[in-house]
C-alpha angles and dihedrals in degrees: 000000000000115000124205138189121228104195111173123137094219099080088203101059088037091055085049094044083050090051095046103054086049087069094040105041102018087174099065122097113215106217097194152333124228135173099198130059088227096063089036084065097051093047088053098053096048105044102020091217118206096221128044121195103197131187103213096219105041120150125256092020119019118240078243090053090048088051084057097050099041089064111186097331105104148035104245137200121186116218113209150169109235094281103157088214101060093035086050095058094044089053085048094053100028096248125170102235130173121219128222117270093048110255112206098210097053085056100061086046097060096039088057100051086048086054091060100049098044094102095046124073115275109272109254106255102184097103090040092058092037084057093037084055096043091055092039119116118208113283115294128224127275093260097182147004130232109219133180121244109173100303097332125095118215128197119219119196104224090231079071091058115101088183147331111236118193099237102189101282087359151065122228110215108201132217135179086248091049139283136286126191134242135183088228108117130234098236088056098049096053087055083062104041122087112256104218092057096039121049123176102231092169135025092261096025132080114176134206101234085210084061090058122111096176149320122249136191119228121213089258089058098254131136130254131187117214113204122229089225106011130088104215130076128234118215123209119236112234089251096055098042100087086071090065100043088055090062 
């Protein structure tokens, strides 16, 4: 039986693609799943795994550095947002390649074409991922999130977040229509959005500056946000505050 690798660092969209290559390709055993390129490594090295999902811009090692190291090992297929550069370099080298949001027919397209070259040996991607880095831009933006509602998973531009709260193992993404919850931390979400729009103002809130009505000052001194269509106040932690005074 044939074993394959997800590795994509939004839980959500690697748990789909999962789901859907199970109805696609029912005869592939997916090996493991992995949302950083760390633990795709390591994933790599111990199963050798035939096939090799890879998101082209995962955290720690890119889906682009795995290719390299995978050498010929392995079938791949990148897994991207619609970056020109990236799709530009696929077409170029004839790379299967899946978009974000996950097409279904793409991917039956790819998995076919992966079908027909398992018995022979794994294509040589270094020039493909020399070329892939020298177009790259620096890395852009997170420009939407994937959350879960029921069975269905819905996709927020981040333009439409008014702010991300820490809720206990979770992070509340907040919309004007209400709020959903995702495993993502926080940490992790403020190293992808882009720092002149979000901005932390407490230890569990990062806030989207666009969604700002105005700033007050409390009676103890401290800073609040007021939301241009949200009810609720934020307040802004003591060691966030110096950002704000310098306004």
């Amino acid at each position: 039986m044939t074993r394959a690798l997800i590795a994509e660092d939004e839980p959500l969209l690697c748990d789909e693609i999962r789901e859907e290559l199970g109805r696609v390709w029912p005869d592939l055993a997916i090996c493991a799943l992995a949302h950083d390129g760390h633990a795709a490594h390591r994933a790599i090295e111990n199963l050798r795994p035939e096939v090799l999902f890879l998101d082209v811009q995962l955290p720690g090692l890119t889906g682009l550095e795995l290719a390299r190291l995978a050498g010929r090992r392995a079938h791949i297929v990148f897994i991207t947002a619609f970056d020109h550069y990236a799709v530009q370099a696929f077409d170029e080298g004839a790379v299967d390649y899946l978009l974000k949001p996950l097409d279904s027919a793409r991917l039956v397209r790819a998995t076919q074409r992966v079908k027909e070259r398992l018995g022979q040996v794994p294509a040589d991607l270094s020039k493909l991922v020399d070329r892939a880095q020298q177009l790259a831009p620096a890395a852009e933006p997170l420009r939407w999130i994937s959350v879960l509602h029921g069975r269905e998973i819905r996709l927020i531009t981040v333009e439409d977040i008014c702010y991300f709260r820490a809720d206990n193992k979770y992070v509340a993404v907040v919309t004007v229509d209400g709020e959903s919850l995702i495993s993502t931390p926080l940490k992790d979400l403020l190293a992808k959005l882009d720092p002149a729009v979000f901005w932390q103002v407490h230890r569990g809130t990062v806030v989207n500056l666009s969604a700002v009505r105005s700033l007050s000052r409390d009676i103890d001194g401290s800073l609040s946000l007021h939301l241009k269509q949200r009810p609720e106040t934020l307040k802004v932690g003591s060691s966030y505050a110096g950002r704000f005074r310098q306004l």
